[in-house]
C-alpha positions in Angstrom: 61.1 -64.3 3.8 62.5 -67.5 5.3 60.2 -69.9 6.6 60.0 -73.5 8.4 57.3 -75.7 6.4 56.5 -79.2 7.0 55.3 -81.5 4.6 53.2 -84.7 5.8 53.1 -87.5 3.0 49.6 -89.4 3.6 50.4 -92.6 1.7 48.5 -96.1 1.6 50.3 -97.9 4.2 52.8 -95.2 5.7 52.8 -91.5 6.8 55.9 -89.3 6.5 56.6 -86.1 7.9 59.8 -84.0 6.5 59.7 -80.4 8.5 62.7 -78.3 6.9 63.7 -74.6 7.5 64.6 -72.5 4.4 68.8 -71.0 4.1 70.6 -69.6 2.0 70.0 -71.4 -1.6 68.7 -74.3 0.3 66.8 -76.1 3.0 67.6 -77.8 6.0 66.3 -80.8 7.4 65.0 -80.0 11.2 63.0 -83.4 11.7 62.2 -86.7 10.0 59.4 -89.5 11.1 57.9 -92.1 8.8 54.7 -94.0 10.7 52.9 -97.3 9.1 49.2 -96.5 8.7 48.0 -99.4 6.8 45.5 -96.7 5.2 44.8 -99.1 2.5 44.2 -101.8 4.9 41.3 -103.7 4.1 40.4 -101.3 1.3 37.4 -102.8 -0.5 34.7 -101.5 -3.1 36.5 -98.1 -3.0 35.6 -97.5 0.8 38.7 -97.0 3.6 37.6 -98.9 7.1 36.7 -97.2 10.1 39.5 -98.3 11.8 42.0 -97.1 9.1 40.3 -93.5 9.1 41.0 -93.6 13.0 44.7 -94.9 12.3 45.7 -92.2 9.9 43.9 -89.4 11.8 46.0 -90.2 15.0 49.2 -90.0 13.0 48.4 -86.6 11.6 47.2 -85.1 14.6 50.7 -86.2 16.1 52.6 -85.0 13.0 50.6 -81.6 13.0 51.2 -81.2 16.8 55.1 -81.9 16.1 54.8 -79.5 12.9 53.5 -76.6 15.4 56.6 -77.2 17.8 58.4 -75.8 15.1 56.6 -72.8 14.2 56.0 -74.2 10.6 54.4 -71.6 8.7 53.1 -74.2 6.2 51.9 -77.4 7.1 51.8 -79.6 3.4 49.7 -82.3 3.7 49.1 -84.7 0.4 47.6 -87.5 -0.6 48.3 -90.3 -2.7 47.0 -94.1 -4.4 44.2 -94.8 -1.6 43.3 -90.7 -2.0 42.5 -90.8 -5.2 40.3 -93.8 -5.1 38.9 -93.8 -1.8 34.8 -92.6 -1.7 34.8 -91.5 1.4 38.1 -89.8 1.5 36.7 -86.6 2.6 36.2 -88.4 6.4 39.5 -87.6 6.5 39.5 -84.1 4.5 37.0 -82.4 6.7 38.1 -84.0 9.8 41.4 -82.0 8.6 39.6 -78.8 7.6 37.8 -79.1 10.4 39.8 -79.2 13.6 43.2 -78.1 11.9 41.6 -75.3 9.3 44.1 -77.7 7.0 43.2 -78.9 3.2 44.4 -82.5 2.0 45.8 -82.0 -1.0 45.3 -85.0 -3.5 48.2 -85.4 -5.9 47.3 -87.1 -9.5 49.2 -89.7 -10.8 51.1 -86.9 -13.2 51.7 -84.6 -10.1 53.4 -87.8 -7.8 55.5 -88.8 -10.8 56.5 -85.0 -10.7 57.2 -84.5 -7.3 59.3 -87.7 -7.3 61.3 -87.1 -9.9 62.2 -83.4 -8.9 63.1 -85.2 -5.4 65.8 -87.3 -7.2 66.9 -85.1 -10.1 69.5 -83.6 -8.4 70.2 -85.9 -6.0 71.5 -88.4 -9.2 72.5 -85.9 -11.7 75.5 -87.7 -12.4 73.4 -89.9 -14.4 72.4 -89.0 -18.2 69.8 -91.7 -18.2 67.8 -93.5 -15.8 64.6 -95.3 -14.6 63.2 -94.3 -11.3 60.4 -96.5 -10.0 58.8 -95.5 -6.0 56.8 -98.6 -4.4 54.3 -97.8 -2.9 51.5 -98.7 -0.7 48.6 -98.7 -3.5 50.8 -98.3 -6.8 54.2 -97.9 -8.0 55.3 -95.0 -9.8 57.9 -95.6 -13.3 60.2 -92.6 -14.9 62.0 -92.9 -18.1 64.6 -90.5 -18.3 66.8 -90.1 -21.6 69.6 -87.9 -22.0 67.9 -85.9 -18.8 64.7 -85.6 -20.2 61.1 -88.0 -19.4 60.5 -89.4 -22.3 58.1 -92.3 -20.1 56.1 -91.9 -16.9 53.5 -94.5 -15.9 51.7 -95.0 -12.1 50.7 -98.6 -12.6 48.5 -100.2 -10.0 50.8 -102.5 -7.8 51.3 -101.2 -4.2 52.4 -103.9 -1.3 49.5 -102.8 0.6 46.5 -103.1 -2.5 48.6 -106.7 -3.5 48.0 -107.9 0.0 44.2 -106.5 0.0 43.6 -108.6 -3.3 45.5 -112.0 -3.1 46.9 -114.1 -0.4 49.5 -116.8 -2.1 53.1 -115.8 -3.6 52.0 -117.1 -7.6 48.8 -115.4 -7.5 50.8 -112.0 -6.1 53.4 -113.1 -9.0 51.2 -113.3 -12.0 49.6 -109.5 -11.1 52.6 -108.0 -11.4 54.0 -109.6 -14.0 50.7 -108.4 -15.9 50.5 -105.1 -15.2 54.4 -104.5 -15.6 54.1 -106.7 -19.3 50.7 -104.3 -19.9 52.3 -101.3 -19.2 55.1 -101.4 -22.4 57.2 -99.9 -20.5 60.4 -101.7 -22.0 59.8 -101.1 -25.8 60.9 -96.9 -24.9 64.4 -98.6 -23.8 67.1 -98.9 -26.3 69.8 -97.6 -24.0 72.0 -98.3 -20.8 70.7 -96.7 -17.9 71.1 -96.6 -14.1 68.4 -97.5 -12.1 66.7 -95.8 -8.5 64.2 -97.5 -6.0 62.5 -95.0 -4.0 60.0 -96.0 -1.2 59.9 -98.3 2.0 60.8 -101.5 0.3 63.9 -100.7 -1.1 65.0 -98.5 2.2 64.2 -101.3 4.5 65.7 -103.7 2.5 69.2 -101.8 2.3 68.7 -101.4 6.4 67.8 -104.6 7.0 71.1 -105.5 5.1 73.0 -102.9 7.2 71.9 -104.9 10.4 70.5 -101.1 11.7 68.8 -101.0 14.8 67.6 -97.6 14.4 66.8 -96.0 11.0 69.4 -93.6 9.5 68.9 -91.7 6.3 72.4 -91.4 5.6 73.5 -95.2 6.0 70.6 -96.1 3.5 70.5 -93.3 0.8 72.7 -93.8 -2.6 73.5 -97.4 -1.4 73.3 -99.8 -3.8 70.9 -103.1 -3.7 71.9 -106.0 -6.0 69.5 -108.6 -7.8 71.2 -111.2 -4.8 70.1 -109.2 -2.4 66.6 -108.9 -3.7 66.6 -112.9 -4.5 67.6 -113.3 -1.0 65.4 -111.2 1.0 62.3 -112.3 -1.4 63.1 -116.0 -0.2 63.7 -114.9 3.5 60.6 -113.1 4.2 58.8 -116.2 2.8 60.0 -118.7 5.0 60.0 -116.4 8.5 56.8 -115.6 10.5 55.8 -112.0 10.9 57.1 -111.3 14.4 60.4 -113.1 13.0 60.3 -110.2 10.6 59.6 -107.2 13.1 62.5 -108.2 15.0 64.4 -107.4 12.0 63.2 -104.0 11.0 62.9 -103.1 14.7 62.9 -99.1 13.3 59.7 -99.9 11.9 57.4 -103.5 12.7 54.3 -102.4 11.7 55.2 -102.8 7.8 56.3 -106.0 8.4 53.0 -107.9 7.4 54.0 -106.1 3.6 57.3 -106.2 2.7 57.3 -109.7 1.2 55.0 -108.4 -1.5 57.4 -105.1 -1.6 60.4 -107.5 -2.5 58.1 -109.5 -5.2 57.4 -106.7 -6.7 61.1 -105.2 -6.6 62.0 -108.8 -7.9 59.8 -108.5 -11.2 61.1 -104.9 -11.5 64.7 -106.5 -11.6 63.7 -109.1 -14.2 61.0 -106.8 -16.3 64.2 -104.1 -17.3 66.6 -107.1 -16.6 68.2 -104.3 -13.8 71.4 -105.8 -12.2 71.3 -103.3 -9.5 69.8 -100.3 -8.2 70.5 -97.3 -6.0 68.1 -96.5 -3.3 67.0 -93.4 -2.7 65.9 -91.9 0.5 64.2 -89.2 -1.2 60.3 -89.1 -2.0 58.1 -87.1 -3.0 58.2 -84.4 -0.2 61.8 -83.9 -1.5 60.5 -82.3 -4.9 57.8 -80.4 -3.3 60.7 -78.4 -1.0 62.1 -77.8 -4.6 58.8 -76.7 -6.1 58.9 -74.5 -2.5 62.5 -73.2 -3.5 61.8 -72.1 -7.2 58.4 -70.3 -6.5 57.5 -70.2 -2.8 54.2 -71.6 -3.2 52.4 -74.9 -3.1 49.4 -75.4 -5.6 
């Protein structure tokens, strides 16, 4: 039977909604909406804020009133970074459960590098090998591909939204990454070329930014390429602008201006840690692989 789902991505800073409607051998895209939470806001000893809990339920009821317009007969909603850590995470659970009769599912670190790499297997499949890395709000998810198989997968714990939680100046923001990404021997499984793919809203914003768009499009930013001068030049540029310079520039979404200068450090030591030259962005997260999990067996955990 053919159905419309929607899938609501509950990140640490943002909330996406992808609502699709089932074809033949494939799905279409009905609606689209991406809405800056700051969930991780403020996150401290493993306990969200009041007034995040209140941010992030608005969103959902929104998303899940939108969802209904479309008759979805599944309404998907996951958790991620902040989820997993977060004590009182079932404020927001219950509250779901609750008024909506809705579970939060809360994806591990194995099931988010999953989902993200069945989102983009496809969508690159030109490529034998690659390394795809997703930014996020709380951590930033790394896939090693070889010859199209994983051989490395790795969530490591540097998000824009948990750098801007622990540390206020550039160096300090600079040394943590470049631990975690020199901890995480990630570069001894390489010994081959490989093309690389940024998912997440630091590398889409960037390439929209670039594009001068006023309005987000998904098809002016996916499989665009961002260069190591691009990243060296918007690293410098967010540094040396105040934040309402910055909203004016990602008018499509201001509210995640306050952390995309820690998104482009971290896409900076990326670029340096696998000496990457260039990368192509992807537009595809990790709702993407659950409408292919959806498409091979219909069902959803």
């Amino acid at each position: 039977m053919k159905q419309t789902v929607s899938i609501i991505d509950m990140g640490t800073n943002s909330v996406l909604l992808l609502i699709s409607k089932q074809e033949e051998h494939k799905w279409k895209i009905l609606h689209r909406d991406a809405r800056t939470s700051s969930l991780g806001k403020g996150f401290n000893n493993s306990m969200l804020t009041e007034n995040a809990i209140k941010r992030v339920q608005n969103i959902l009821a929104d998303f899940i009133n939108i969802s209904n317009k479309y008759n979805c007969s599944k309404i998907i909603i996951v958790g991620t970074s902040v989820s997993r850590e977060a004590k009182n995470i079932k404020r927001i659970s219950n509250w779901l459960e609750r008024n909506y009769f809705l579970k939060l599912y809360i994806l591990s670190e194995d099931d988010e590098i999953k989902y993200i790499y069945l989102a983009n297997q496809k969508e690159f499949s030109e490529f034998n090998n690659m390394l795809i890395f997703d930014i996020g709000g709380g951590s930033t998810e790394f896939i090693l591909i070889k010859n199209n198989k994983i051989i490395a997968q790795k969530s490591l714990k540097i998000g824009v939204r948990r750098l801007n939680n622990l540390f206020e100046k550039t160096n300090d923001k600079k040394n943590y990454i470049k631990k975690i990404l020199t901890d995480s021997h990630l570069l001894d499984k390489i010994n081959f070329q490989f093309k690389s793919i940024g998912v997440g809203g630091t590398v889409t914003n960037l390439i929209a930014v670039k594009k001068q768009l006023k309005i987000y499009i998904p098809e002016q930013v996916h499989k665009h390429i961002l260069n190591k001068s691009d990243v060296d030049y918007f690293t410098k540029l967010w540094a040396s602008i105040s934040i309402d310079e910055v909203k004016k520039l990602i008018p499509f979404e201001p509210l995640r201006a306050d952390v995309l200068l820690s998104g482009s450090l971290i896409l900076k030591e990326i670029f340096k840690y696998f000496s990457i030259i260039n990368i192509y962005v992807s537009d595809c997260g990790l709702q993407f692989g659950i409408l292919q999990v959806l498409y091979d067996t219909n069902k959803f955990c």
